[in-house]
Backbone as CSV, one residue per row, in Angstrom:
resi,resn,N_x,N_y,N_z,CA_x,CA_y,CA_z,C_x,C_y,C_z
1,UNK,0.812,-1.187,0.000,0.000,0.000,0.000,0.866,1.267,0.000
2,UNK,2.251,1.394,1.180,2.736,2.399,0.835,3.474,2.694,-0.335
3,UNK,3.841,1.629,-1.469,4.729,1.526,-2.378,3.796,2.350,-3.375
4,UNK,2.872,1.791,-3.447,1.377,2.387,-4.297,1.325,3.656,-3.909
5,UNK,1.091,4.795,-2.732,0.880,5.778,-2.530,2.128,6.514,-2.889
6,UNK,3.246,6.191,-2.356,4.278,7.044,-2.858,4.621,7.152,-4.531
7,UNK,4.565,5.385,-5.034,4.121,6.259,-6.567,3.721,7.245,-7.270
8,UNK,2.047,7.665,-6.880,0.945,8.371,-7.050,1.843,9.800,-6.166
9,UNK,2.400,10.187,-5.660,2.959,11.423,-4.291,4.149,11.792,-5.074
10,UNK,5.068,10.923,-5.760,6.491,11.425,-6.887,5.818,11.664,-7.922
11,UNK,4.495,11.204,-8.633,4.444,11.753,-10.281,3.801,12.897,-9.855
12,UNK,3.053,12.621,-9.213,1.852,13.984,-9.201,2.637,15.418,-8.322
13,UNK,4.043,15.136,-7.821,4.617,16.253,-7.706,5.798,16.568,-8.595
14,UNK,6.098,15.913,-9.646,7.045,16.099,-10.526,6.030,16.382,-11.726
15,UNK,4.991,15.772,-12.019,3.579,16.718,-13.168,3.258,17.781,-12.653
16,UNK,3.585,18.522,-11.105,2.882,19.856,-10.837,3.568,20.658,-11.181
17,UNK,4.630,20.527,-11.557,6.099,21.154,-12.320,6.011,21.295,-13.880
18,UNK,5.043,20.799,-14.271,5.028,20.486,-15.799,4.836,21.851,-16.506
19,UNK,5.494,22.489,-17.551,5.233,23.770,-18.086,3.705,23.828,-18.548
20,UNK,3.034,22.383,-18.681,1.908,22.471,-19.736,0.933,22.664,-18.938
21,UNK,1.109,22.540,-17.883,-0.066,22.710,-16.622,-1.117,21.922,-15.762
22,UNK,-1.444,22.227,-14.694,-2.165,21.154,-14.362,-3.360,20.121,-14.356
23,UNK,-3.874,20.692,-15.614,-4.750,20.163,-16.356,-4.364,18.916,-16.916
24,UNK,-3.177,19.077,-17.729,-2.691,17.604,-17.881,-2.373,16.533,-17.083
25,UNK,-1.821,16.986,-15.650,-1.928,16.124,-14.541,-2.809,15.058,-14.292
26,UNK,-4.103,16.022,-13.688,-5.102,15.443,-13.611,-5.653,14.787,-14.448
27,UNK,-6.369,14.897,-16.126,-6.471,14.461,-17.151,-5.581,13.127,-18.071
28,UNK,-4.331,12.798,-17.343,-3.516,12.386,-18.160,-2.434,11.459,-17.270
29,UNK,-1.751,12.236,-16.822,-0.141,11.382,-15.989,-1.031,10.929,-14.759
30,UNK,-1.650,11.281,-13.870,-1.903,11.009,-12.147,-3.060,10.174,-12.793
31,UNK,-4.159,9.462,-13.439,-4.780,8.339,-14.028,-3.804,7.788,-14.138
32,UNK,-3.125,7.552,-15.459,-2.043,6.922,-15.870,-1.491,6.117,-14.761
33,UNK,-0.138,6.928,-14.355,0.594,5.980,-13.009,-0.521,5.493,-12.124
34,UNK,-1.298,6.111,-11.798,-2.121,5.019,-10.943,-2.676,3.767,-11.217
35,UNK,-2.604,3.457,-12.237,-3.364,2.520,-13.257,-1.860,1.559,-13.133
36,UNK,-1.100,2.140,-13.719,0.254,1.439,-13.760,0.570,0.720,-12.247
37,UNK,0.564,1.735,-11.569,0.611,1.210,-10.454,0.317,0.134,-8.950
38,UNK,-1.158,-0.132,-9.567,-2.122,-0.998,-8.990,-1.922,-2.301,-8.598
39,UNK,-0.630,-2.548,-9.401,0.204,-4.299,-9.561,0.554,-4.257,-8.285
40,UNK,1.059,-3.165,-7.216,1.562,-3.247,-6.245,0.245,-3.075,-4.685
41,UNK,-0.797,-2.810,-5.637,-1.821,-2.983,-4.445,-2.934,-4.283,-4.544
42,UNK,-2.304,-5.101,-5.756,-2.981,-6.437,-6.059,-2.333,-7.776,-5.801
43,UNK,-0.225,-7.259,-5.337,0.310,-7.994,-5.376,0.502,-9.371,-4.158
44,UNK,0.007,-8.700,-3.181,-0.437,-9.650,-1.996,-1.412,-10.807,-2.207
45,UNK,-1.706,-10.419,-3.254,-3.684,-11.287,-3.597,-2.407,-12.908,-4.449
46,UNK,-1.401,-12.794,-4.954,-1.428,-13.078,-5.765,-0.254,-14.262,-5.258
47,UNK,0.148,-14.007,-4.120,0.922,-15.393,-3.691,0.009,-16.050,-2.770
48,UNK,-0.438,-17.970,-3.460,-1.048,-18.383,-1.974,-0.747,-18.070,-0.463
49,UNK,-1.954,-18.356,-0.133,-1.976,-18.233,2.208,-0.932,-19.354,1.942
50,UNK,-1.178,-20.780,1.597,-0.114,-22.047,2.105,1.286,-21.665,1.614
51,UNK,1.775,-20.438,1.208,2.979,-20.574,1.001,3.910,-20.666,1.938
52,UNK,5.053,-21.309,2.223,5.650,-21.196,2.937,7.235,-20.912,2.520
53,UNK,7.122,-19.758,3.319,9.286,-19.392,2.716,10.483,-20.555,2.741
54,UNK,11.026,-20.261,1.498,12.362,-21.401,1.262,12.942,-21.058,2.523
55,UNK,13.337,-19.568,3.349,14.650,-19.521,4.221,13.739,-18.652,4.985
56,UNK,14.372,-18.897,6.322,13.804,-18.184,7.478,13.720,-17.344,7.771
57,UNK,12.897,-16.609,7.959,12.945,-14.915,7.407,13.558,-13.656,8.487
58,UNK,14.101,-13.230,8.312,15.091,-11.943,8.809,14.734,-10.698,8.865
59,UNK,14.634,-10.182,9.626,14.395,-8.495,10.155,15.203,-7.825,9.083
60,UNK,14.694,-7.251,8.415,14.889,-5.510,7.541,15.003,-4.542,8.344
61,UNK,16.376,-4.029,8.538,16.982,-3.277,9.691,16.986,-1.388,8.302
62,UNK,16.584,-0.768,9.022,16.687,0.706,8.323,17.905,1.389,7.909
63,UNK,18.277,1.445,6.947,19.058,1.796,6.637,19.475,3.135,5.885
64,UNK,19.709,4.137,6.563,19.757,5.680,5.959,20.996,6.013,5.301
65,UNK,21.662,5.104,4.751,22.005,5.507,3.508,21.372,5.129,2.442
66,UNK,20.354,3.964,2.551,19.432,3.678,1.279,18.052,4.805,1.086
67,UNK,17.852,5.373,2.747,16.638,6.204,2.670,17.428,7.729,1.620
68,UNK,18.468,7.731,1.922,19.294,9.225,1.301,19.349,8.656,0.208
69,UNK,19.845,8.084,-0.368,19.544,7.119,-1.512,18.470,7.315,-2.766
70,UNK,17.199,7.306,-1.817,16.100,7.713,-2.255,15.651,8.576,-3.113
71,UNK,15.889,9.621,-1.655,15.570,11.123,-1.441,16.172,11.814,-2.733
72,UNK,17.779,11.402,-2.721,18.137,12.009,-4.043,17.306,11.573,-5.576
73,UNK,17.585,10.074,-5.384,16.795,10.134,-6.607,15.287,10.375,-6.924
74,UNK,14.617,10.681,-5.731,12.888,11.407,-6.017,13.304,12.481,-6.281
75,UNK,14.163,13.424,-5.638,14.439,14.865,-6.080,14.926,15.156,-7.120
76,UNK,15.843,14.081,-8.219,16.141,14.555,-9.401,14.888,13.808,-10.353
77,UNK,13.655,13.014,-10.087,12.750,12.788,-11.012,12.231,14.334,-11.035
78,UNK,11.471,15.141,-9.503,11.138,15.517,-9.689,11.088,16.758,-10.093
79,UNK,12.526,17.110,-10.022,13.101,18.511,-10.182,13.900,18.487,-11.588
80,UNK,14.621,17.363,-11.807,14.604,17.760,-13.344,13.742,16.521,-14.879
81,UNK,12.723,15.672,-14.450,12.086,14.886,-15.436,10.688,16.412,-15.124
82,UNK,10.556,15.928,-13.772,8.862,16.844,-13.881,9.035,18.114,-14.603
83,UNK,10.143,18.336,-14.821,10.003,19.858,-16.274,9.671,19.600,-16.948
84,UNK,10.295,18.284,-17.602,10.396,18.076,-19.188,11.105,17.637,-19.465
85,UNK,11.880,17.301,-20.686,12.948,16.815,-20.814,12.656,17.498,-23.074
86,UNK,13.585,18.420,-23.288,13.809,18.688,-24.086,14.597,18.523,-25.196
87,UNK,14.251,17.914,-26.286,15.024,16.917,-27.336,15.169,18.523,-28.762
């Protein structure tokens, strides 16, 4: 669910940047990725309950150099794709 929302939270603030305006947002890109996106709010449905893991499963410890990691790369989608990209 949060993978899904933050999708929908990076386009729709890198389209509010868009020279063409926010009409196209709404109308066009924020449908779009959401649509695209949905695989990740259907993807639970889609491994059986009887599954059971090959290896014993391990704590995902936080790691803030992967969160900085991130951060940079949401900030260059959205600061230099959400312009545009001029050919």
């Amino acid at each position: 669910m949060f993978g899904y929302l933050s999708a929908i939270v990076l386009a729709a603030a890198a389209a509010a940047l868009n020279p063409l305006g926010l009409a196209l947002m709404w109308e066009s890109a924020l449908p779009a990725t959401a649509g695209a996106q949905s695989g990740l709010l259907w993807w639970q449905y889609y491994i059986p309950k009887k599954t059971a893991p090959a290896l014993a499963s391990r704590n995902v410890r936080r790691s803030y150099g992967w969160i900085g990691a991130a951060v940079v790369c949401a900030a260059v989608f959205i600061l230099v794709l959400g312009r545009g990209v001029r050919l």
